[in-house]
N, C-alpha and C positions, 0 to 999 in steps of 0.2 A: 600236623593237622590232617586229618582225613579229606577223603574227595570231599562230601559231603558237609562239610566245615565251613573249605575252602567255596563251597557255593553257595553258603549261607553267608560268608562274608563279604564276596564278590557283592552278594544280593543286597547286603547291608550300604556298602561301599555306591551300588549305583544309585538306591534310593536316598541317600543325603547328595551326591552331586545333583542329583534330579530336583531335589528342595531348595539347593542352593542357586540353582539356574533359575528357578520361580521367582527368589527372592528377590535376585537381581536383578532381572527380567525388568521390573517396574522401572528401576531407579537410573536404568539404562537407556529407560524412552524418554522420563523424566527429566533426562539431563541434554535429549535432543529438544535447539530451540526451533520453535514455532518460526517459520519463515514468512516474510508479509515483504512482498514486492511493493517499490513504490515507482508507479509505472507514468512517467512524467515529460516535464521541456525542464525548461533552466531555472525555474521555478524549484521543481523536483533536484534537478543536478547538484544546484549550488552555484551557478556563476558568480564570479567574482567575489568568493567566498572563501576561505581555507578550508584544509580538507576535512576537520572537524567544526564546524559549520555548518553544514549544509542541513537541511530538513530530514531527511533521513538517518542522520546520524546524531544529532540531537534529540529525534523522536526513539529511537533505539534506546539513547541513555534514560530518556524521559520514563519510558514504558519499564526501564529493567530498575529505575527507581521504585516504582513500584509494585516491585513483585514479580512482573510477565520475563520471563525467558524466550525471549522474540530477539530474531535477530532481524533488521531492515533491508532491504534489499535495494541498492540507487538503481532504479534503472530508467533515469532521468535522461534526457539528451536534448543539449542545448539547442532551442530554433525549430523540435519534434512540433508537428502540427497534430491534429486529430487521425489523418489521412496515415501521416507518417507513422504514428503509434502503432495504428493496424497493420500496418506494413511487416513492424518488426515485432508484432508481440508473443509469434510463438517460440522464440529465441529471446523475449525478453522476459518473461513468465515461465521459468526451466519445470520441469517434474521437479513435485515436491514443494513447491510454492503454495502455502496454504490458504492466504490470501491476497487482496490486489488493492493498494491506494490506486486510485486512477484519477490523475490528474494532468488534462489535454485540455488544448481549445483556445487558450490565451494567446498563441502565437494565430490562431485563424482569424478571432475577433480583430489583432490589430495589421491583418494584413486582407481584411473586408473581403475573409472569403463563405460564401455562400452561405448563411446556418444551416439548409437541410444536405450539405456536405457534411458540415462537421455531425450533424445528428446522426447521419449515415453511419459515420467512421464509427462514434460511441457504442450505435450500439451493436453495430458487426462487433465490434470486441467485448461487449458484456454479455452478447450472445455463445461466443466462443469460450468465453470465462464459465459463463453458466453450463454450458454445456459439458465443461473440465470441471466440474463443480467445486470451479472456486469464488467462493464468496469476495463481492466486491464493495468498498468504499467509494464510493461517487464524489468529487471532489468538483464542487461546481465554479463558473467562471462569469464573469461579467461582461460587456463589452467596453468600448471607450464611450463615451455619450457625442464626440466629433461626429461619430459615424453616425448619428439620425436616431428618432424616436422610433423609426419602425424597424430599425437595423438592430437595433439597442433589445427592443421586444422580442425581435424574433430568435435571438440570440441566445437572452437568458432562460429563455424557457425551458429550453433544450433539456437545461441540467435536471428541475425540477420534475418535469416531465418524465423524463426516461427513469428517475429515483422512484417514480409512482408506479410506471407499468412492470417497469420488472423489478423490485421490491425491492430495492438494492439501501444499503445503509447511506445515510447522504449528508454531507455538510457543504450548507448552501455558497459559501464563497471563500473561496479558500487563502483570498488575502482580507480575510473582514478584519476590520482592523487595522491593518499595515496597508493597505493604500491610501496613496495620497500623504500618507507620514513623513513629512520628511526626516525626522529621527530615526525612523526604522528602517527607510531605504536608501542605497547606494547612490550615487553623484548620479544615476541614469533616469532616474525617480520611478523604477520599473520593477527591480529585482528588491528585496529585501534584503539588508543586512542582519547580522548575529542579530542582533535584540530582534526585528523584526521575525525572525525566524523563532526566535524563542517566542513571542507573541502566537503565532502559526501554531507551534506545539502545543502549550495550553489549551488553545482554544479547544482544535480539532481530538483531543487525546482521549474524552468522552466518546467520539463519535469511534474510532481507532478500538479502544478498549470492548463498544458493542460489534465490533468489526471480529477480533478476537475471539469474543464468547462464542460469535456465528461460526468462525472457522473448527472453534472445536469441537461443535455439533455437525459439521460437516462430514 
């Protein structure tokens, strides 16, 4: 083969590996899944649960039922207040996290602490979320009704509130449904069991799913 051949082949030879890196290219991002932190207390963890159980790994199988290639992220911790969450959330939200269940508050509600603490905490961290721009699910919480009608008020607002100013996807109470169940909850009447937990997926998986769509316009 002449010089001349030999650089016409060479030439032939790069422009198909250059075709075949394009083609691949797609099927190779395609096949990375979408990561969706769920940034939680023991609710989020799983207490007293097994390890496929928990809300996170049940909403994983839920979501990859249908269709989404999401993988879930636990990053629940048992007794995490509001306060606590921000503490650790730039180690618990890594690089590459595309989006954030955020579900805090329930351990403040029953240990009557402050609501414009817990407000505070919320939204230092969906500020800092936003700022990282990663879109967030706002996963809202109730209080006990022991604690008073203006304890109870000043409490729930919190969720809706902060869902309205900074735009955030929202699902107003994240045991609707499973509290007070005693079929669905554990011997403590606090945490949910399996079926309760499957109840939790259902519900929230709309809200999750417009959760999704936002992250990949992100």
């Amino acid at each position: 083969m002449t010089g001349s051949g030999k650089i016409a082949a060479l030439s032939r030879r790069g422009t198909l590996l250059a075709l075949l890196a394009l083609l691949c290219a797609p099927a190779a991002i395609a096949a990375e899944p979408l990561r969706i932190v769920a940034l939680g207390d023991s609710l989020t963890a799983g207490l007293g649960l097994a390890d496929g159980e928990a809300f996170p790994v049940k909403l994983q199988a839920a979501l990859r039922k249908r269709g989404h290639n999401i993988e879930v992220i636990n990053a629940g911790v048992s007794g995490d207040t509001a306060s606590g969450g921000l503490a650790r959330l730039d180690w618990s939200v890594p690089d590459g996290a595309a989006a954030v269940i955020l579900e805090l508050g329930a351990n403040d509600a029953l240990r009557g602490v402050d609501p414009a603490v817990t407000r505070k905490a919320l939204e230092a961290m969906i500020r800092r979320l936003k700022e990282r721009k990663i879109p967030v699910l706002l996963a809202g919480m109730q209080a006990p009704r022991n604690l008073g009608p203006d304890y109870a008020a000043a409490f729930d607002r919190i969720y809706p509130e902060l869902a309205q100013a900074h735009d955030l996807i929202f699902f107003p109470f994240f045991l609707e449904g499973v509290a007070t169940d005693q079929k669905l909850n554990q011997g403590d009447g606090i945490h949910p069991n399996a079926a309760g937990v499957d109840v939790i997926v259902a519900r929230i998986l709309p809200a999750v799913e417009a959760l999704i769509a936002r992250a990949k316009k992100a």
